[in-house]
C-alpha positions as semicolon CSV with decimal commas, in nm:
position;residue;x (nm);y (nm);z (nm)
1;X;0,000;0,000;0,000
2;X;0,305;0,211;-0,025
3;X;0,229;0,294;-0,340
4;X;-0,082;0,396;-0,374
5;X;0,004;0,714;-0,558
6;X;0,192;0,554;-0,887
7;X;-0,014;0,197;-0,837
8;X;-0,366;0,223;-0,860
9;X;-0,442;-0,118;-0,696
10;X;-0,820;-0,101;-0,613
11;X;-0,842;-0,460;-0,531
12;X;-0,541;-0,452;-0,280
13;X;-0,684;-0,122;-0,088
14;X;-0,974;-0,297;-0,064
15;X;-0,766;-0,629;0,022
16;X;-0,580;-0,395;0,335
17;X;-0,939;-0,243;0,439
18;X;-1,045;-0,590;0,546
19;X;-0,741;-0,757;0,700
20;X;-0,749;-0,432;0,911
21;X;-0,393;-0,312;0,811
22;X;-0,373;0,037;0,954
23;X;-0,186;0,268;0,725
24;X;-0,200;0,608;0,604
25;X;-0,461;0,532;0,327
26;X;-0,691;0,305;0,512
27;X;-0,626;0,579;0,848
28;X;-0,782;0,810;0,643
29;X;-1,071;0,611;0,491
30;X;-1,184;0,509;0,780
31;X;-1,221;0,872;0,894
32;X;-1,363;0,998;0,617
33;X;-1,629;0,673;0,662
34;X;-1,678;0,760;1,044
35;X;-1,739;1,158;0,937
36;X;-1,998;1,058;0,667
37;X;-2,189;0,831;0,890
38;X;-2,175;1,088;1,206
39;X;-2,289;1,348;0,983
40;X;-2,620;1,143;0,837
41;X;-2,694;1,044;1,228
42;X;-2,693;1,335;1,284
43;X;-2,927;1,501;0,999
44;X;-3,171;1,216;1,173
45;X;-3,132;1,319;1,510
46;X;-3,188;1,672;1,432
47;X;-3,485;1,649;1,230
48;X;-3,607;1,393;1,540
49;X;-3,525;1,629;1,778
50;X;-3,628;1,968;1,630
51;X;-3,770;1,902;1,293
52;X;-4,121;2,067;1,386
53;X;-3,975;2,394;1,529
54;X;-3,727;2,495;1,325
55;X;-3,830;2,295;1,048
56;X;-3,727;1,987;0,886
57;X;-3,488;2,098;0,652
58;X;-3,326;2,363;0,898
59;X;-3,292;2,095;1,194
60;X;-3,121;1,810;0,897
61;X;-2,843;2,079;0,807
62;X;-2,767;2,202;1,161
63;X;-2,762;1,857;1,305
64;X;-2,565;1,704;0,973
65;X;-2,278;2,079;1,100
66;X;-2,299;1,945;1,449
67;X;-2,320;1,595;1,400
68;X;-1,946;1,544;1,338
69;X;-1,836;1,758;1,656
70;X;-1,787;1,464;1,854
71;X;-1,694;1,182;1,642
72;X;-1,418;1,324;1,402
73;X;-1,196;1,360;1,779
74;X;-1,323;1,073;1,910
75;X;-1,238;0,872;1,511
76;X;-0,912;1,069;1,545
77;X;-0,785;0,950;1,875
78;X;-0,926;0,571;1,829
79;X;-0,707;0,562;1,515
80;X;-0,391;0,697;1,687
81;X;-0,483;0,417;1,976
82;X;-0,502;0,144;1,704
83;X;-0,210;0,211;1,540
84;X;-0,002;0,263;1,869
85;X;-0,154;-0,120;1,986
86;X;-0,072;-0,236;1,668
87;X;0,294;-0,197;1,652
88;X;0,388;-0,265;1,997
């Protein structure tokens, strides 16, 4: 996976995603999965939570800005503590 940038190998990115080698790339995939996800969960909580008085469309942008907040640290620091248990 060292390579990435002169060898487009799709089928060995995806191969490293699933053994669960923790690299740069797949680092970085993983975050931009866990900001994605954080950011739909939280369109749905906002539009659960305040969809009637601020509106529906209003509450699924605010919560999909605020929905992140939490997990992009949280994603950060779990992938610092997996790659630190990884290599000891």
């Amino acid at each position: 996976m060292t390579d990435i940038l002169t060898n487009y190998d799709l089928s060995g990115m995806l191969t490293s995603l699933m053994t669960g080698d923790l690299n740069l790339l797949t680092g970085f995939i993983w975050f931009v999965v866990a900001t994605v996800v954080s950011m739909i969960g939280g369109a749905i909580g906002g539009m659960l939570l305040a969809g009637e008085e601020l509106g529906y469309n209003f509450a699924a942008i605010l919560g999909g800005l605020f929905g992140p907040a939490g997990v992009i640290p949280g994603a950060i620091l779990g992938l610092i503590v997996l790659n630190l248990l990884s290599n000891s």
